[in-house]
DRENZA-330200 format. One line per 4 residues: number of its first residue (from 1); for each residue x, y, z of N, C-alpha, C. Coordinates in pm, 1 decimal. Layout:
% DRENZA-330200
NUM	X Y Z X Y Z X Y Z ~ ...
***
This chain:
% DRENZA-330200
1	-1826.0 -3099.7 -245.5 -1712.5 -3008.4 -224.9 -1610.7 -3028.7 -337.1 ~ -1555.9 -2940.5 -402.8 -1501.4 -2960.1 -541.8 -1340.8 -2914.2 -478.5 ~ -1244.4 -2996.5 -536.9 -1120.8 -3065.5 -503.1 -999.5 -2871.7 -486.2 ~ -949.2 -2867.6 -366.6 -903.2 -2756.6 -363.6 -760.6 -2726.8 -487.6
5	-754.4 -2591.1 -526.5 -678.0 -2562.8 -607.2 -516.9 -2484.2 -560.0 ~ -453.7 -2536.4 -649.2 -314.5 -2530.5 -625.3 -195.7 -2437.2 -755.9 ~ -142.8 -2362.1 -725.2 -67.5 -2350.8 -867.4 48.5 -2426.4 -902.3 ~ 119.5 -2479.5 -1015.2 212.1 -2593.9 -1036.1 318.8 -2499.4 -1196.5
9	393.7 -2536.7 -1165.4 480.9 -2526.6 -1261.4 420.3 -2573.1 -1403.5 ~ 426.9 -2507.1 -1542.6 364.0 -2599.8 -1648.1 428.8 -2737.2 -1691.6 ~ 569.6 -2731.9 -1655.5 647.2 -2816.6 -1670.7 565.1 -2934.4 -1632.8 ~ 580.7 -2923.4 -1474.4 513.3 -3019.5 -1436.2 335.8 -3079.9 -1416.5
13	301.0 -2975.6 -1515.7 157.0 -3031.8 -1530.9 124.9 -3134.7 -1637.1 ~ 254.5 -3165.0 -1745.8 253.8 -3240.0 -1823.6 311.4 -3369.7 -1778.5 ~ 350.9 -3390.9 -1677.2 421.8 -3498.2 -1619.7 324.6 -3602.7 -1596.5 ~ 358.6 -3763.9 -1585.0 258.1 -3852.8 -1512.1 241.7 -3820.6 -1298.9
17	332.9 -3801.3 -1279.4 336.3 -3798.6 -1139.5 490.3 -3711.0 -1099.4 ~ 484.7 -3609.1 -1018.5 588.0 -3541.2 -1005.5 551.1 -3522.4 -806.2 ~ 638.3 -3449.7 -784.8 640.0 -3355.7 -605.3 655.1 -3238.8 -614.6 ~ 491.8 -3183.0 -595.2 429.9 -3043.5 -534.5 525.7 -3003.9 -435.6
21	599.1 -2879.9 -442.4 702.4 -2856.5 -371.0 736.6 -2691.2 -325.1 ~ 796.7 -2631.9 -279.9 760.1 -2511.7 -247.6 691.9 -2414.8 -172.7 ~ 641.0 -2328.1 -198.0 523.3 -2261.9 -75.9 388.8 -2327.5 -190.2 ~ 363.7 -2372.1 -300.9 268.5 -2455.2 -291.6 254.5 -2561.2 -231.8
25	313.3 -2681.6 -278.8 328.9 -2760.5 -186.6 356.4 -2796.4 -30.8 ~ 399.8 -2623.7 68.8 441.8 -2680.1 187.0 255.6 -2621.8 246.7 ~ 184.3 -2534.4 137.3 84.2 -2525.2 206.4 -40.8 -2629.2 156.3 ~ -53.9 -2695.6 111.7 -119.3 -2787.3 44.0 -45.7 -2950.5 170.2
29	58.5 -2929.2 231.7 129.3 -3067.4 312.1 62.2 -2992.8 464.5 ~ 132.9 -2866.2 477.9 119.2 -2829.0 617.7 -18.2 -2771.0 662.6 ~ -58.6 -2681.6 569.6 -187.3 -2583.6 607.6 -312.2 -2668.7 563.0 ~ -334.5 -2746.6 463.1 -460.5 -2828.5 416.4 -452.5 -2937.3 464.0
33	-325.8 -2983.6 504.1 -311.7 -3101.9 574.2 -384.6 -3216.9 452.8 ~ -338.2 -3201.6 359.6 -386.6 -3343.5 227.0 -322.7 -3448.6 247.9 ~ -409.2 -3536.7 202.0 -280.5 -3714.0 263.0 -302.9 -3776.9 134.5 ~ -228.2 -3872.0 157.6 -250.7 -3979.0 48.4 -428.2 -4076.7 -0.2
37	-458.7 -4012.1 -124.5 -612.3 -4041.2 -147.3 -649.1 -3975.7 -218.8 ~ -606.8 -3818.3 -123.1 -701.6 -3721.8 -152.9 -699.3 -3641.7 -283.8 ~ -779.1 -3553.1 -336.1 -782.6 -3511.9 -497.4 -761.2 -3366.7 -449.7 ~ -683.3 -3328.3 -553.9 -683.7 -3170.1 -554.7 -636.2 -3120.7 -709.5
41	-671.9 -2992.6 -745.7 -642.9 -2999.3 -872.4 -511.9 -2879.2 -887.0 ~ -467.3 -2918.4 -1026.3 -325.2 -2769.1 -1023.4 -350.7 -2753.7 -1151.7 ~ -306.9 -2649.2 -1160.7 -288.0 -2526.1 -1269.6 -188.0 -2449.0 -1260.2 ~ -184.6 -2385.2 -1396.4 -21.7 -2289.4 -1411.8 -116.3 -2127.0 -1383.3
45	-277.8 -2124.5 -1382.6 -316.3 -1984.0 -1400.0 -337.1 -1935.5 -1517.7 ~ -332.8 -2001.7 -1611.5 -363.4 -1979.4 -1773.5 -466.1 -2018.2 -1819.3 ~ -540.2 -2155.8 -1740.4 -638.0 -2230.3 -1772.9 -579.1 -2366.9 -1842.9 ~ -496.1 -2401.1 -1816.7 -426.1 -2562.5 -1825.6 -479.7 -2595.6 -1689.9
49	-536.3 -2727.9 -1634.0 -561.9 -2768.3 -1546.6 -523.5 -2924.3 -1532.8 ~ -450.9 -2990.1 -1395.3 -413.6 -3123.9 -1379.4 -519.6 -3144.8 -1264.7 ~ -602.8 -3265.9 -1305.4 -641.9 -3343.8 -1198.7 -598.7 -3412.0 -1100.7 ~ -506.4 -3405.0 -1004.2 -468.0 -3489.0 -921.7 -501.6 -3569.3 -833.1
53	-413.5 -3643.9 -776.6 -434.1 -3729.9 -607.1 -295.8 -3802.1 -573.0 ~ -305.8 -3709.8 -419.3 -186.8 -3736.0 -384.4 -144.3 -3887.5 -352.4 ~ -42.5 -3929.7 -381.6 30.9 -4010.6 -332.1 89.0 -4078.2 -214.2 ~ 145.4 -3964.9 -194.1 217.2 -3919.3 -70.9 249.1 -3759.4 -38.0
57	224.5 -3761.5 157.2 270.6 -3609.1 177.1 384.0 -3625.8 274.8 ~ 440.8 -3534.2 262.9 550.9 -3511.6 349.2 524.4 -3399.2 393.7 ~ 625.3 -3363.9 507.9 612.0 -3253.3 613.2 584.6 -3123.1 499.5 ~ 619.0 -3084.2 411.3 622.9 -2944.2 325.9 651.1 -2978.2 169.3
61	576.9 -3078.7 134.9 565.8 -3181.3 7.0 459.5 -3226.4 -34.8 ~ 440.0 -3295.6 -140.8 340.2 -3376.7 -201.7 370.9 -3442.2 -300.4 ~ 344.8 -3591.2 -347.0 387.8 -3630.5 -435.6 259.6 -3644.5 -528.1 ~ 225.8 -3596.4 -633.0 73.3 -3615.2 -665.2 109.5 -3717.9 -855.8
65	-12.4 -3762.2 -823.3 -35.8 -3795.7 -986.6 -127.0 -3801.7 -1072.6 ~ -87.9 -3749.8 -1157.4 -195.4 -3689.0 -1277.6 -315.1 -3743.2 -1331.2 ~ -415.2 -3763.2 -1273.8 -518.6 -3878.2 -1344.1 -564.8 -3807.4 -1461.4 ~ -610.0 -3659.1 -1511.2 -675.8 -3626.8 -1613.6 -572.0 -3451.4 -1620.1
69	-613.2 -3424.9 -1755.7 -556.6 -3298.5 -1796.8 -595.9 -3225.6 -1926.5 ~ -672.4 -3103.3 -1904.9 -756.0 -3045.6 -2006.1 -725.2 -2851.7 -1971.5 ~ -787.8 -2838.9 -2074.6 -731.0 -2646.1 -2059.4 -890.8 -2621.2 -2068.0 ~ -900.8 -2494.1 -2003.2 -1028.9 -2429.2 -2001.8 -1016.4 -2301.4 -2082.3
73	-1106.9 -2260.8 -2166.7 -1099.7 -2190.2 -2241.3 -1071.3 -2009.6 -2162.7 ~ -1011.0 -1955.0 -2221.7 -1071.1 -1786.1 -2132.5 -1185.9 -1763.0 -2190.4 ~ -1267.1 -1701.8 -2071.8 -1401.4 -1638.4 -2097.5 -1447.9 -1535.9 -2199.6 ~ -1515.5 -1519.5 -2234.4 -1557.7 -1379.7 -2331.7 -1655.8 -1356.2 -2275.6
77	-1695.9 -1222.4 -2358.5 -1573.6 -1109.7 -2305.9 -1512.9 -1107.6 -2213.9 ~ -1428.8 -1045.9 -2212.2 -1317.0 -1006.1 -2101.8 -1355.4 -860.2 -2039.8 ~ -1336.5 -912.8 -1887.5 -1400.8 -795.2 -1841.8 -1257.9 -725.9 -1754.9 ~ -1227.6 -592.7 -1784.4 -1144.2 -550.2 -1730.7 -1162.0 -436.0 -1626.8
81	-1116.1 -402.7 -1471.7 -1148.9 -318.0 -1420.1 -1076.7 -211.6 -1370.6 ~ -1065.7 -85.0 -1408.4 -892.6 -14.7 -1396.3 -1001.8 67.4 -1281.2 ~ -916.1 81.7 -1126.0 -919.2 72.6 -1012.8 -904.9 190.5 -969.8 ~ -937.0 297.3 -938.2 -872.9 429.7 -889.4 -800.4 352.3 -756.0
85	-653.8 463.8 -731.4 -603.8 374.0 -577.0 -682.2 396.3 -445.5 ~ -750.9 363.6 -398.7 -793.0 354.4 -227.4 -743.7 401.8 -130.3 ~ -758.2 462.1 -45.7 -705.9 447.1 57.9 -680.5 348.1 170.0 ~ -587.6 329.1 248.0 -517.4 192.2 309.9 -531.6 55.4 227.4
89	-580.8 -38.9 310.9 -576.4 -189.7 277.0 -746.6 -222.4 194.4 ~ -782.8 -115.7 136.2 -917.0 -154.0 75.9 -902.9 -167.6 -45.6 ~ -799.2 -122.9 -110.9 -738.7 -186.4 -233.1 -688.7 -304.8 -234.3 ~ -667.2 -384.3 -178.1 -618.6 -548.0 -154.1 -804.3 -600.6 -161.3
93	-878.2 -545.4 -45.1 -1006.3 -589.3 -76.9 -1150.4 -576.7 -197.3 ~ -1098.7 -496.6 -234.9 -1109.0 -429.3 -398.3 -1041.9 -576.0 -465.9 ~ -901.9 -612.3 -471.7 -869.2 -689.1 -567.1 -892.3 -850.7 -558.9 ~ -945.2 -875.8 -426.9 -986.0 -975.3 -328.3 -1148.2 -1021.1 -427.9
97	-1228.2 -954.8 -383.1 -1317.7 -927.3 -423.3 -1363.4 -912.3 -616.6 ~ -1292.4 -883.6 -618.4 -1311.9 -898.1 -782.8 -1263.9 -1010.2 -864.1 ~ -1137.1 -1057.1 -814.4 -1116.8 -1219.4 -837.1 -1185.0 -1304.3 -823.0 ~ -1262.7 -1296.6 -680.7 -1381.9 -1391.0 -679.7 -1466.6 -1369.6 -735.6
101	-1503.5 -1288.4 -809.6 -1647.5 -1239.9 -873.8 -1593.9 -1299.9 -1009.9 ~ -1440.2 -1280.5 -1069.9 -1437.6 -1293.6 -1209.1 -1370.0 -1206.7 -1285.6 ~ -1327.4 -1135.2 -1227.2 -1270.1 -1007.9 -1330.4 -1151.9 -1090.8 -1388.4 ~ -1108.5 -1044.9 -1522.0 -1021.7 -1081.1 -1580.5 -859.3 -997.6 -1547.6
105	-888.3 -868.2 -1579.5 -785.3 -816.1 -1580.5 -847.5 -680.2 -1437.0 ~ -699.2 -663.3 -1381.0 -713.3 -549.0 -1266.3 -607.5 -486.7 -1309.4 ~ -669.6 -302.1 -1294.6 -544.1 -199.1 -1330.5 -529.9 -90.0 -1263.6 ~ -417.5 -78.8 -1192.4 -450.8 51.0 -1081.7 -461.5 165.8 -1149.9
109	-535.3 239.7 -1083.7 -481.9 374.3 -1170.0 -484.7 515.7 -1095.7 ~ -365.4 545.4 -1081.3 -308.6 737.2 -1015.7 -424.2 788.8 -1048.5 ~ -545.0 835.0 -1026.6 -643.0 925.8 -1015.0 -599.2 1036.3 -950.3 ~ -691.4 1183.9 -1016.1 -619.2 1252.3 -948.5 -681.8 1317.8 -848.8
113	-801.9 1265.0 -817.8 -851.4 1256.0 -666.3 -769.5 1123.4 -544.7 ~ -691.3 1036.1 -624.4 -664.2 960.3 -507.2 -591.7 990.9 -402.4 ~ -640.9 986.8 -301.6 -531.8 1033.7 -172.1 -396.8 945.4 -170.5 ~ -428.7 785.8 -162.7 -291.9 703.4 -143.5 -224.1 776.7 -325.2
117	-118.1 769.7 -310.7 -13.4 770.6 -448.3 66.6 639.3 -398.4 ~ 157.0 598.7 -525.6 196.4 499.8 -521.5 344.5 513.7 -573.0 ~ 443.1 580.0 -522.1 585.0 588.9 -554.9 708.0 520.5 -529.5 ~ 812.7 507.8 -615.9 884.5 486.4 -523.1 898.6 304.6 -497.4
121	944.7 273.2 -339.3 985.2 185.9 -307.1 820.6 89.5 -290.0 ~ 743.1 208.7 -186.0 639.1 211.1 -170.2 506.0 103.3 -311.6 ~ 517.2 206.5 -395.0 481.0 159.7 -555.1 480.5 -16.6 -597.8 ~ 605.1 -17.0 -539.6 690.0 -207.2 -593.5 595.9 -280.6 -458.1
125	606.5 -223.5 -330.7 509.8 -335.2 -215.5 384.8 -343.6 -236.8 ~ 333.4 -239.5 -282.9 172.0 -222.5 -327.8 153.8 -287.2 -441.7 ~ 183.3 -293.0 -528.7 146.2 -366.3 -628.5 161.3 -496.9 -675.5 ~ 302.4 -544.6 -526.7 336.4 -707.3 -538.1 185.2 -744.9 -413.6
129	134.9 -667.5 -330.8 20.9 -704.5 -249.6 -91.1 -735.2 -291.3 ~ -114.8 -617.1 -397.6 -233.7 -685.4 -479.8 -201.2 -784.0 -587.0 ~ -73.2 -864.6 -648.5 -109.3 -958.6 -697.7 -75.7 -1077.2 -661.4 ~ -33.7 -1050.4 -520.8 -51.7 -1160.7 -431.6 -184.9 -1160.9 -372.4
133	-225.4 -1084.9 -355.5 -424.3 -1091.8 -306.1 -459.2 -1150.2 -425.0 ~ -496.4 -1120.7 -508.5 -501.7 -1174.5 -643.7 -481.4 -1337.4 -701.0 ~ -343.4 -1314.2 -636.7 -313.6 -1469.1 -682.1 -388.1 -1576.5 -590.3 ~ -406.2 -1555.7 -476.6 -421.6 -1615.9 -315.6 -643.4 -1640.4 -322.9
137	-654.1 -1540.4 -399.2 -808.9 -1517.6 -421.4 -820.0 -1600.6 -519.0 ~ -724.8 -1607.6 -656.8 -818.7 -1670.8 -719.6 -826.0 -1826.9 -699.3 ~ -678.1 -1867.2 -599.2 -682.1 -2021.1 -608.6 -798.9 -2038.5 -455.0 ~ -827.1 -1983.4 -400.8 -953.9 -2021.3 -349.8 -1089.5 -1971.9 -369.1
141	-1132.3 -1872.6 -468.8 -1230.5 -1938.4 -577.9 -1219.3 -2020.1 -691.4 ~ -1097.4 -2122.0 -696.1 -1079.8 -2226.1 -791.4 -1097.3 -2186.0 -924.4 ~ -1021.1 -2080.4 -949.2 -1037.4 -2030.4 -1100.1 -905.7 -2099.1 -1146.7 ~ -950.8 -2107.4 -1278.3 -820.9 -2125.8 -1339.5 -737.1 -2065.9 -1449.4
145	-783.5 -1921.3 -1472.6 -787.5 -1838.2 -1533.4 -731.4 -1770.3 -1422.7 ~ -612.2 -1712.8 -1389.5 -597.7 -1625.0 -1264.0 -573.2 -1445.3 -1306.4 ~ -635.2 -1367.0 -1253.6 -666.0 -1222.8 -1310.6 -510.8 -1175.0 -1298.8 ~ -508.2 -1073.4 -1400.1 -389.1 -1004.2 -1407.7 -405.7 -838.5 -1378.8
149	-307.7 -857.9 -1287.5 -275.2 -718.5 -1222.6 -163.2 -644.6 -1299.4 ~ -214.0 -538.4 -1340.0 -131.0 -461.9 -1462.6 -29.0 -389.4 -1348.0 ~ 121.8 -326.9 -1452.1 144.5 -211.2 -1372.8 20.4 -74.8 -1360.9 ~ 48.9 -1.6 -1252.3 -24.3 96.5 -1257.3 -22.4 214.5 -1384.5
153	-141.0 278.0 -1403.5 -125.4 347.0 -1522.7 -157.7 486.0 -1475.4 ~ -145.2 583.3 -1583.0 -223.5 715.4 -1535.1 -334.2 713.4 -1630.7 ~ -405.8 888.0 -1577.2 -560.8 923.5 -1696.7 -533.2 833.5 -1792.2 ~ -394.0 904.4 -1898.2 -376.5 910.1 -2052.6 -405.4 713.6 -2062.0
157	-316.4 685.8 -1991.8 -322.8 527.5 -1980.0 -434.5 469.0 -1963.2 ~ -539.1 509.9 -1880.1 -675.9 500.0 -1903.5 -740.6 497.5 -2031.6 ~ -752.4 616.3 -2048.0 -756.6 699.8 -2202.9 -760.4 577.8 -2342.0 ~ -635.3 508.6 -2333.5 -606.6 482.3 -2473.3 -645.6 334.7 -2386.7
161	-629.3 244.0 -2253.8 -721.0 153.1 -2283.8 -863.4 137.5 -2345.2 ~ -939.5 292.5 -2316.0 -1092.2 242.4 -2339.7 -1075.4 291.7 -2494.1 ~ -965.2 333.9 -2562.8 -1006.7 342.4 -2725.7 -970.3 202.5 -2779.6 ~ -883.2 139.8 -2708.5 -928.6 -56.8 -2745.8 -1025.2 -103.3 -2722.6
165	-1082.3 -50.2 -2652.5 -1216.9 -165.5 -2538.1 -1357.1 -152.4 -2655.3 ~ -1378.3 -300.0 -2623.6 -1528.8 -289.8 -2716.3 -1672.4 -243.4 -2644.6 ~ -1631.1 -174.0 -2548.3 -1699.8 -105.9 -2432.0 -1622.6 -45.6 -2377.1 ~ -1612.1 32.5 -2342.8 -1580.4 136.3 -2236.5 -1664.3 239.3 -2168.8
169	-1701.7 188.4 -1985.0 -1766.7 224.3 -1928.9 -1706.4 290.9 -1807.5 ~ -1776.2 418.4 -1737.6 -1717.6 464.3 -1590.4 -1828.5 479.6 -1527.3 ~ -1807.8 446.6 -1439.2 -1892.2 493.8 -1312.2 -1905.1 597.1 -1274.3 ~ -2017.4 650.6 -1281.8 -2033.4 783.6 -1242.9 -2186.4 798.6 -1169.8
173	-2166.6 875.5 -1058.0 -2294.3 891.6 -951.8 -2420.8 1020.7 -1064.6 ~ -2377.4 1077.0 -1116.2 -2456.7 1163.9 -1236.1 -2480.2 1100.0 -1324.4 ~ -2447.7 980.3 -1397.1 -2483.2 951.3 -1488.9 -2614.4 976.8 -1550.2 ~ -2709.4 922.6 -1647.1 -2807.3 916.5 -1704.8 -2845.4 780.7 -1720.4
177	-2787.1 717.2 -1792.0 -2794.2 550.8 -1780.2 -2727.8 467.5 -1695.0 ~ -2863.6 347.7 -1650.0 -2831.0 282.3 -1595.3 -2723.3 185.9 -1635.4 ~ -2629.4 126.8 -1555.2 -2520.8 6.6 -1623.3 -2579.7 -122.9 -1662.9 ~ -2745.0 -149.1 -1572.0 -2793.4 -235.2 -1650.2 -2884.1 -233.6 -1818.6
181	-2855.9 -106.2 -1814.4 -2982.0 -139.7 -1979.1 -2810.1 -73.9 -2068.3 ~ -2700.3 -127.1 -2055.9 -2612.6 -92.0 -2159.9 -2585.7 -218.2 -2251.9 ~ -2594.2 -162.5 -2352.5 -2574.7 -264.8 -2475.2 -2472.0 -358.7 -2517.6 ~ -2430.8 -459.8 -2451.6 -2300.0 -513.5 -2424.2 -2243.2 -594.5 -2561.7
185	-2116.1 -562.6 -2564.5 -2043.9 -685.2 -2669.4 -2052.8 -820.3 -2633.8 ~ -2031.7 -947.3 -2757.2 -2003.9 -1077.0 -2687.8 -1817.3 -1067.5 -2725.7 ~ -1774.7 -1015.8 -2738.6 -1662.0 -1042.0 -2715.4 -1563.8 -945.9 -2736.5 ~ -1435.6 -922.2 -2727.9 -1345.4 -811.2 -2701.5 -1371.2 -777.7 -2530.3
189	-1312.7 -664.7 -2496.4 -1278.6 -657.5 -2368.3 -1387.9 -555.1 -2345.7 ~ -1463.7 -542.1 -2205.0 -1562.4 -453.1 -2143.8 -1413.4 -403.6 -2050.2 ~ -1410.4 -264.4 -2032.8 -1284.8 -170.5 -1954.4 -1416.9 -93.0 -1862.4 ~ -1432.6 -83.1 -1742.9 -1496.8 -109.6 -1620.5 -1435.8 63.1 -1539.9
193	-1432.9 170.3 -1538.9 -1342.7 294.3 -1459.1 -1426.6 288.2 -1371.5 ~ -1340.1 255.6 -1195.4 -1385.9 259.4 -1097.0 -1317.1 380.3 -1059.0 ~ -1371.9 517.4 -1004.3 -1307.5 609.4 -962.7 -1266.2 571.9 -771.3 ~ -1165.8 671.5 -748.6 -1105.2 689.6 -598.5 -1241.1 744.8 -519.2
197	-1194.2 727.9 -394.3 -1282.4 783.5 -282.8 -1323.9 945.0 -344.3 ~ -1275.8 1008.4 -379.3 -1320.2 1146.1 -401.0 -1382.6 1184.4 -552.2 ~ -1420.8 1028.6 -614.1 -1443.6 1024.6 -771.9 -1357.3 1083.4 -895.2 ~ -1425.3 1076.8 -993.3 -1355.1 1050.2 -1104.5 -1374.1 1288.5 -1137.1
201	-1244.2 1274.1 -1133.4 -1244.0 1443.3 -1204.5 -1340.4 1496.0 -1306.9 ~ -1377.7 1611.4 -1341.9 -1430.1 1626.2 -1455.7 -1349.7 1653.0 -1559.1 ~ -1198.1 1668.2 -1553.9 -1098.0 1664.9 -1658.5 -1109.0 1540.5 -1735.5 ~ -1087.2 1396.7 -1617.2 -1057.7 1287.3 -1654.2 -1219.8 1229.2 -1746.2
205	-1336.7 1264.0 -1690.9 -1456.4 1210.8 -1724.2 -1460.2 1274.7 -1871.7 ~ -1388.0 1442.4 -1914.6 -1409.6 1473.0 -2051.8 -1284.1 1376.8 -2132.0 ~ -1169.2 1342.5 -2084.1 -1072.7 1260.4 -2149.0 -1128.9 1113.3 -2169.8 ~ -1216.8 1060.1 -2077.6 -1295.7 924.7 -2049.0 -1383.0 930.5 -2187.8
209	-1442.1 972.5 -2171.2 -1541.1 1053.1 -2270.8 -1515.3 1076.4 -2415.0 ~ -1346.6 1123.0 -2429.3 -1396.5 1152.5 -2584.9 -1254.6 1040.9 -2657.8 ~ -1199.4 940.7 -2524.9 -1248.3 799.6 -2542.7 -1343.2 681.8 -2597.8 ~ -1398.9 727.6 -2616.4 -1550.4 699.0 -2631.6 -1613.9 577.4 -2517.8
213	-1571.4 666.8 -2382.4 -1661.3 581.7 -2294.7 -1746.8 616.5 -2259.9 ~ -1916.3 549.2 -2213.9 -2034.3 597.8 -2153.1 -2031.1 560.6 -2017.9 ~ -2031.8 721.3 -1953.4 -2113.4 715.6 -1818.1 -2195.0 615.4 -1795.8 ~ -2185.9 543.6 -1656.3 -2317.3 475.2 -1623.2 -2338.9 438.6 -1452.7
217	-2426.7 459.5 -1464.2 -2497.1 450.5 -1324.0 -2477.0 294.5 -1252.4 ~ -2443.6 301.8 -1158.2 -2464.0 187.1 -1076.4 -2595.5 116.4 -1026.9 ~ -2644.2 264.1 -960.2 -2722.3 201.8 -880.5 -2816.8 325.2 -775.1 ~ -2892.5 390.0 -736.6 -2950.9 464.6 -629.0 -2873.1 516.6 -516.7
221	-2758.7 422.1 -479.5 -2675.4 413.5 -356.4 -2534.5 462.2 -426.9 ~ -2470.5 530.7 -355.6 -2289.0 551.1 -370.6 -2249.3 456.4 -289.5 ~ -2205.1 365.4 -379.1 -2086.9 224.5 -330.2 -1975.2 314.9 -295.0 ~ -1860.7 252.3 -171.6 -1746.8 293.0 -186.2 -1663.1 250.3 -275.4
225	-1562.8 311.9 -321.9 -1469.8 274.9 -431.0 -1411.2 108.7 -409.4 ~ -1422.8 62.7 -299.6 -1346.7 -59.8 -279.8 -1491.5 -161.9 -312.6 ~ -1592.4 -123.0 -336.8 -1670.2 -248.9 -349.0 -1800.6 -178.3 -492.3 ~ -1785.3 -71.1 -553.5 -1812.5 -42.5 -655.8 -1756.5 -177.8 -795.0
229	-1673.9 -187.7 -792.2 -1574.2 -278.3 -889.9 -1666.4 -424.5 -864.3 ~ -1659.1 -464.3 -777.0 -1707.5 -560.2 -792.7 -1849.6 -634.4 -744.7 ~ -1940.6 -491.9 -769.5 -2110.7 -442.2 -774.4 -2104.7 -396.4 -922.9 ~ -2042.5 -376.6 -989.4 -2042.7 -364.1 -1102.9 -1991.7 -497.6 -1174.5
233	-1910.6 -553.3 -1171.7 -1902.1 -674.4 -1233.0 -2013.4 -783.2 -1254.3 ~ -2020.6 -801.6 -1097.3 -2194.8 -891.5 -1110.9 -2280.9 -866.9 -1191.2 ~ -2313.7 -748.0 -1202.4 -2394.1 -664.1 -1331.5 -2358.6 -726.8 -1428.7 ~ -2243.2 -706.0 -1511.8 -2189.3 -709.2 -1636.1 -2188.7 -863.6 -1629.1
237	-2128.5 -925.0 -1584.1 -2068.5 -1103.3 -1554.1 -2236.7 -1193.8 -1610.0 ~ -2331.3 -1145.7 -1521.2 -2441.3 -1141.5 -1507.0 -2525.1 -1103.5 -1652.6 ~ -2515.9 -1029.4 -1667.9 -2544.6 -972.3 -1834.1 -2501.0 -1062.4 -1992.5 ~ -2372.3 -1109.9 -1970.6 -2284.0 -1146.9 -2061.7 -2324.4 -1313.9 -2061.0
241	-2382.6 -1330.4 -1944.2 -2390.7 -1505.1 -1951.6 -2281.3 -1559.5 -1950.6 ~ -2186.9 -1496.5 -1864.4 -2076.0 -1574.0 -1755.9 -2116.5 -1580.6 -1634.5 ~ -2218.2 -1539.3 -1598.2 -2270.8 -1631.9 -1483.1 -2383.0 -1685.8 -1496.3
***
């Protein structure tokens, strides 16, 4: 069983021995119930990582100390997945789900099939949910690389990510090619278009398109939009020899 993960201030990842404190520390004292012995590791989410073992716990505390400390490289490529919005809470499981798989970067995006919109007051709770799902996912798949949740974008914003991307791929149920026989980069960013419940427009697929992204097939089956993203990652993750 490999030592549970925590996030820490960077400050204090350079320290010999400091006190885990906060809603890290009161859930690492109260909810994991860790005592003095035990190992757990912290990170800032960048890929700096402290080996620890606590010291001492207190009621909503920890006093830990640093036995080892090394950075993990970020992965290549970088796999990025811009999200059409969902309807209800399947966008939290969408972003749930793809953290654990690996995704690097998550990006919502106003589709203009999506039923939920995101305005407003509304806009600021939704998007602090998913990168609190996000954040909460990746420290219990023990990443230390923690994915970043962009602000939300529109098409155009789409658009000019995949004219950076050293790939740029969408999902599409018509496609022609499969997503497994696509010719992948080893490095720069793979940009991933998961369309909304009602798919990707044919406005947006000719703007996708002269992007220079390729259509590609998933799979025989229509995934729903909340678990397309990360049936497609495995693919790619899988492909790239990150997994």
């Amino acid at each position: 069983m490999t030592a549970p993960v925590f996030l820490a201030d960077p400050a204090d990842l350079v320290r010999t021995e400091f006190m885990l404190g906060g809603p890290e520390g009161r859930h690492a004292a109260a909810v994991r119930r860790l005592r003095a012995g035990e190992r757990l590791d912290l990170t800032d989410g960048a890929g700096t990582v402290a080996e620890c073992v606590v010291r001492d716990a207190g009621k909503d505390s920890l006093r830990v100390e640093v036995l080892r400390r090394y950075d993990v490289p970020a992965p290549r490529p970088r796999l990025v997945v811009v999200q059409g919005l969902p309807k209800g809470d399947r966008g939290e499981l969408a972003v749930e789900m793809m953290t654990e798989a690996g995704v690097d970067v998550i990006v919502p995006w106003a589709a203009t099939r999506s039923v939920t919109q995101w305005k407003g007051e509304r806009a600021v709770k939704s998007l602090n949910r998913w990168r609190s799902t996000a954040r909460e996912a990746g420290k219990q798949a023990r990443r230390f690389h923690l994915p970043e949740v962009t602000e939300p974008v529109t098409t155009a914003g789409v658009a000019a990510l995949l004219l950076e991307a050293a790939l740029g791929i969408v999902l599409h149920e018509e496609a022609a090619s499969p997503l497994s026989t696509l010719e992948l980069p080893g490095a720069g960013d793979i940009v991933v278009v998961v369309g909304p419940e009602g798919g990707v427009a044919e406005e947006e697929l000719a703007a996708f398109r002269a992007a220079g992204a390729v259509p590609a097939l998933l799979g025989p089956t229509v995934l729903r939009t909340s678990t397309a993203g990360v049936a497609a990652a495995a693919v790619l993750l899988a492909r790239t020899g990150r997994w």
